[in-house]
C-alpha positions in Angstrom: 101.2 120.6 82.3 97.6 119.5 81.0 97.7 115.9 83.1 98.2 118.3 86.6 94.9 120.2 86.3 93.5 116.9 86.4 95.1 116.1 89.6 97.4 113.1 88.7 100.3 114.9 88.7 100.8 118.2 91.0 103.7 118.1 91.6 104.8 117.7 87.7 107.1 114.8 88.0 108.3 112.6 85.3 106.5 109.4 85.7 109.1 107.3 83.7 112.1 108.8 85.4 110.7 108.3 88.5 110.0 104.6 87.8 113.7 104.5 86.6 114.4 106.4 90.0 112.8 103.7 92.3 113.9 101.1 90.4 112.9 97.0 89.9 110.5 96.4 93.4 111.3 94.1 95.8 110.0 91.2 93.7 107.4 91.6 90.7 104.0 93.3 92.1 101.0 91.2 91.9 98.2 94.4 91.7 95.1 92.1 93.4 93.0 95.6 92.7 92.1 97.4 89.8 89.4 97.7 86.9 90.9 97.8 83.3 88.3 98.5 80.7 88.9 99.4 77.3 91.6 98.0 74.7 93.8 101.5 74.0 93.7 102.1 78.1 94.8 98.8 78.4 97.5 99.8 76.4 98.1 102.8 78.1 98.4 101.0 81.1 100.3 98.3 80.8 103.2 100.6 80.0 102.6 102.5 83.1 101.9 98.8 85.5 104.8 97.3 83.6 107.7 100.7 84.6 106.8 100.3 88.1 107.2 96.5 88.3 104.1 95.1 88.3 103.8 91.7 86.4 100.0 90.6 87.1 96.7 92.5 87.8 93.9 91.2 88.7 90.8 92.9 87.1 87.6 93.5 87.8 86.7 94.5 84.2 82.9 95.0 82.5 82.0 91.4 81.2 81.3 92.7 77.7 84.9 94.1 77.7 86.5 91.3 79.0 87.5 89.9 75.5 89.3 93.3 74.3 91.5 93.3 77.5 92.4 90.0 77.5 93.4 90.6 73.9 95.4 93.1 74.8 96.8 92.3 78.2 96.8 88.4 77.4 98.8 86.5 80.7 98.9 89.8 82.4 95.9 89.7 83.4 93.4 87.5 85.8 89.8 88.5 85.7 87.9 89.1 88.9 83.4 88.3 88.0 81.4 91.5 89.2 77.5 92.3 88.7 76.9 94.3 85.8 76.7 97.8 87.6 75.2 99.3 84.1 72.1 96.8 83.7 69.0 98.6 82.6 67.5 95.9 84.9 69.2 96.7 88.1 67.0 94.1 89.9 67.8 91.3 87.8 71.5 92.2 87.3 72.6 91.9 91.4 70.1 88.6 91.6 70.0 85.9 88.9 72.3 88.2 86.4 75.2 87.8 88.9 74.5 84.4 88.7 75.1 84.0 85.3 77.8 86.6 85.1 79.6 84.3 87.7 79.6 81.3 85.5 80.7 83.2 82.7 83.4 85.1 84.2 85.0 81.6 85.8 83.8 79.5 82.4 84.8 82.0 79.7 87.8 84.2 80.7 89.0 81.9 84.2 88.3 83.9 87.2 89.1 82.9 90.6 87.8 86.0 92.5 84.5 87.1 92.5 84.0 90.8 94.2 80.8 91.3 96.5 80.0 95.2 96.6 77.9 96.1 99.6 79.4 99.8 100.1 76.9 102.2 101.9 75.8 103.6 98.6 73.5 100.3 97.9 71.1 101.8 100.7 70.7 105.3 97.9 70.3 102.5 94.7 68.2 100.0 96.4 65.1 99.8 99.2 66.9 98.3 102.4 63.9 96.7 103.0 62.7 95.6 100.4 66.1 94.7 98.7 67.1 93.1 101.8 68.7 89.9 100.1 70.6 92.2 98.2 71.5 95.3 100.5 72.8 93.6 102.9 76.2 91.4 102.5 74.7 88.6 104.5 71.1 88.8 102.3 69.6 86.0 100.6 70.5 86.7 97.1 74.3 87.4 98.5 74.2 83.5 99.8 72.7 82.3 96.7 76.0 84.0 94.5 78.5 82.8 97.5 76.8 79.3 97.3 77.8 79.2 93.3 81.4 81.0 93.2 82.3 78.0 96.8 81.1 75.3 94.7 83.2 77.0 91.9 86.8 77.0 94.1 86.7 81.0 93.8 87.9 83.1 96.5 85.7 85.8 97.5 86.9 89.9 97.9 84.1 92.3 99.5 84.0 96.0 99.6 81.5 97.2 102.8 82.5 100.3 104.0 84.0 103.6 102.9 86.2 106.4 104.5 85.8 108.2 107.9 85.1 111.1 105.8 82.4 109.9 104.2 80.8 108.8 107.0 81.6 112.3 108.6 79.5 113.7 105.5 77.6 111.8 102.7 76.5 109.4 105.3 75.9 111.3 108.0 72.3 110.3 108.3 72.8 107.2 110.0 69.6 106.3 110.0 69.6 105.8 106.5 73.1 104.6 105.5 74.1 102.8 109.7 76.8 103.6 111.4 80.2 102.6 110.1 80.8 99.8 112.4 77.5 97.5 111.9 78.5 97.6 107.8 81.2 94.8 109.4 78.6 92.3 110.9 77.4 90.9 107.8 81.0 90.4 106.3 82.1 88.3 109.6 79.1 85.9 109.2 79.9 85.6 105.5 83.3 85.2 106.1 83.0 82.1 108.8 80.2 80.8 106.7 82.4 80.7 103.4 85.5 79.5 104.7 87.2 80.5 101.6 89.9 83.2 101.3 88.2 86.5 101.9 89.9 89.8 100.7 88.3 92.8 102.3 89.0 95.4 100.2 90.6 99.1 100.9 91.9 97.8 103.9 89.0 96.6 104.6 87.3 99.7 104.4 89.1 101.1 107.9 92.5 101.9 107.3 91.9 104.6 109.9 91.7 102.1 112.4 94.7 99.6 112.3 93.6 98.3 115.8 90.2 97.7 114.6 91.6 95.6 111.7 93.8 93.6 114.1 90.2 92.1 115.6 88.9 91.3 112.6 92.1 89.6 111.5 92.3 87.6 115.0 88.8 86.8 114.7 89.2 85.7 111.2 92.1 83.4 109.4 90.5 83.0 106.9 90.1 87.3 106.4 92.7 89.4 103.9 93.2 92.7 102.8 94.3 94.6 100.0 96.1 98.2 100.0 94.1 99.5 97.0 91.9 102.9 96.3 95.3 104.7 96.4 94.0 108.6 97.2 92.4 107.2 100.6 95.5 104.6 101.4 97.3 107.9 100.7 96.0 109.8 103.4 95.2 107.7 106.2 98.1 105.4 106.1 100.5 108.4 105.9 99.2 109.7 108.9 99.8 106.6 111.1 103.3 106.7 112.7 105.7 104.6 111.2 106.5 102.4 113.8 102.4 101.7 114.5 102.0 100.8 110.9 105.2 98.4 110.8 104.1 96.9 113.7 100.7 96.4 112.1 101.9 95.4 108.8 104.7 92.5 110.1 102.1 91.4 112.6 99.8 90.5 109.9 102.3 89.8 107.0 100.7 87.5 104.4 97.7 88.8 105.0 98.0 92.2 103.2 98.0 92.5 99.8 98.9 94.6 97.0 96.2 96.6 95.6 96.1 99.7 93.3 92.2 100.4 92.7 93.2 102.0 88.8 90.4 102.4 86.8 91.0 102.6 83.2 88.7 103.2 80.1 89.1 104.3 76.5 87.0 107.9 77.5 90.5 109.0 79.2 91.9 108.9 75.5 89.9 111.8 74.0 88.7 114.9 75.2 84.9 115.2 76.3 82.6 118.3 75.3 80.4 117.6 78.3 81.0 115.6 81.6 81.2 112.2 81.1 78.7 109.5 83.2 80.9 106.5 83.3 82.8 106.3 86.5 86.3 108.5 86.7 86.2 108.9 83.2 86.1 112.7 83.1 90.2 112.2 85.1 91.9 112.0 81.7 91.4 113.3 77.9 94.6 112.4 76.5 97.2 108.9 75.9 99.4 111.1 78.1 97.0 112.4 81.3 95.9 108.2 81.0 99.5 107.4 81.2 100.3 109.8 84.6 96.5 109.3 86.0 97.6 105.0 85.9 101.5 106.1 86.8 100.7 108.5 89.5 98.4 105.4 91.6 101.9 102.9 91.3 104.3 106.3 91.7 102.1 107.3 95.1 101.8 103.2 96.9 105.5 102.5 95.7 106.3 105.9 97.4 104.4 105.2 100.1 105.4 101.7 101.3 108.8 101.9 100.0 111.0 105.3 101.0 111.3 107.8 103.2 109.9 110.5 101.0 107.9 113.7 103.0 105.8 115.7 101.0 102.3 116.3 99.8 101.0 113.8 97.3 100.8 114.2 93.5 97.2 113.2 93.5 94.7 115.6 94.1 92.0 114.4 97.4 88.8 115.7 97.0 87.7 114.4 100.5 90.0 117.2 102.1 87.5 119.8 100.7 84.9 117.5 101.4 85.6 117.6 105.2 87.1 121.2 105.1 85.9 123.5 102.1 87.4 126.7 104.1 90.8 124.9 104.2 91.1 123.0 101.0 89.8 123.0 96.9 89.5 120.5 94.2 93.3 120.4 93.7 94.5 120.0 97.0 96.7 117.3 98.1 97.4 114.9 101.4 100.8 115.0 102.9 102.4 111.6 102.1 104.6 110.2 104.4 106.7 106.8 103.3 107.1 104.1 105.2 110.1 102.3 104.6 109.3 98.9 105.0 112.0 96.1 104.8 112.5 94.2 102.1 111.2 90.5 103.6 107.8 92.0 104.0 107.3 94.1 100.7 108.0 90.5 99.1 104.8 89.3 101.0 103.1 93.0 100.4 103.7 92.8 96.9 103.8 89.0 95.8 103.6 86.3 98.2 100.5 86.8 100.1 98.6 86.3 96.8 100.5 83.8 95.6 99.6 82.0 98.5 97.7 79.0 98.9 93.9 79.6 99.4 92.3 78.3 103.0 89.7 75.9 102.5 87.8 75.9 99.4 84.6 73.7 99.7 81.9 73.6 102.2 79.5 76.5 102.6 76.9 78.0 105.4 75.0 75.0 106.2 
């Protein structure tokens, strides 16, 4: 099969059957996390969101897109406002171009989320120093766009830090990139100086560390998360005992939400003669490797947080080689391990947390 050389599907399964399989979810998913770009992907994927129960997205889609998913998706789908990450003017884009973007987003196609991205990678596109306002979650420029999307009613979701094994090997020079642990400071000042509902995204970037999320949660009510970039979730989640993570997940339950992380554009339609530069594009080349590469993200979380299933994931990891090139190649695969969580508290996982009612909503840092 074409789609499994891709590493969507290594195992070969039938995506639909296996929807059929694991049948209606607990209640209709609410996917807080994913970036749909591109009118016949959107297509694509709404078949595949739409088989494994999912009845909203929320979407961080391109701004100049935003009008052929809506067309496409219509109700489905709730747009998240992001900084233009292809500007020619890079500068302008993450400063008064967010600004604008913002307004647009929340004027023109009704967003309630905006996402701040302040992974470790902004120290390789910008000067620390010199983009400090930018850089760093708490910077000036960072205020300035929290300042607009408070007096705006939007909730606020934040990506600032990326796996263990990252850290363990792209960012190794911590000099450069800090250690994991201080990428957290700026969020928890941001978060008690926009009391707004925060949704730290990726599990808040440390699903490694449940006990470590547990602090941030005690420290802040106010503080979510979100379940979504599905390879990672995948891997470290399955290796936490079952018990540990239950524990975890009931203690905090309506404060974890559904996330996928799919990324979808028209380039996964068509073959490529050469490597593609948009983001994940080169994953697909065909309706049908779209269809399992969207599938195999709800087939894998489904999997994971619903049944008792034992077995190495149909997604292909490349951090395992990453970490391990002696042990592991570009089509190796994580040993997933399901859960098996009740019923009551998929219903919060999957609907009810972000259905819930935002914390307070006005004020900001004074």
């Amino acid at each position: 099969m074409q789609a499994a050389n891709r590493g969507a599907n290594l195992l070969g399964l039938d995506y639909r059957a296996e929807a059929s399989r694991l049948g209606p979810p607990a209640v209709p998913i609410i996917d807080i996390h994913a970036h749909i770009n591109g009118a016949g992907a959107s297509r694509v994927y709404l078949e595949a969101a739409r088989l494994f129960g999912v009845e909203r997205v929320h979407t961080q889609t391109r701004l100049a897109e935003a009008p052929r998913v809506r067309e496409v998706l219509g109700d489905f789908a709730r747009f998240v406002a992001i900084p233009n990450f292809g500007a020619p003017d890079r500068a302008r884009a993450w400063r008064a171009g967010f600004l604008d973007d913002i307004r647009t987003f929340h004027r023109e196609f009704g967003a309630r989320i905006v996402k701040f991205w302040c992974a470790p990678r902004m120290r390789e596109m910008f000067d620390p120093e010199r983009d400090a306002d930018i850089v760093n979650l708490d910077g000036a420029a960072r205020r300035e766009a929290a300042d607009l999307a408070m007096s705006l009613g939007m909730s606020f979701m934040a990506h600032v830090a990326d796996p263990d094994t990252w850290f363990g090997t792209r960012y190794r020079d911590a000099s450069r990139f800090l250690p994991k642990r201080e990428h957290y400071a700026p969020l928890e000042r941001m978060v008690d100086w926009y009391p707004a509902r925060w949704i730290a995204a990726h599990m808040g970037g440390w699903p490694e560390d449940l006990a470590f999320l547990s602090g941030l949660l005690e420290r802040h009510p106010n503080l979510h998360l979100d379940t979504s970039a599905t390879k990672w979730m995948v891997r470290e989640l399955s290796a936490h005992p079952r018990e540990e993570f239950l524990a975890f997940m009931s203690r905090w339950q309506g404060r974890v939400l559904f996330g996928s992380d799919i990324v979808t554009t028209d380039e996964h339609l068509t073959p490529k003669p050469e490597p593609s530069k948009t983001f994940a594009a080169d994953l697909a080349a065909s309706p049908a490797e779209a269809f399992e590469l969207y599938a195999s993200r709800y087939w894998a979380l489904r999997t994971l947080l619903e049944t008792t299933f034992d077995g190495p994931s149909p997604i292909a990891d490349p951090d395992l080689a990453m970490v391990d090139p002696s042990r592991f190649g570009p089509a190796s695969a994580p040993r997933l391990r399901g859960k098996s969580l009740p019923k009551d508290l998929l219903v919060w996982i999957y609907r009810s947390a972000a259905e819930r009612s935002d914390p307070a909503s006005t004020g900001a840092r004074g």
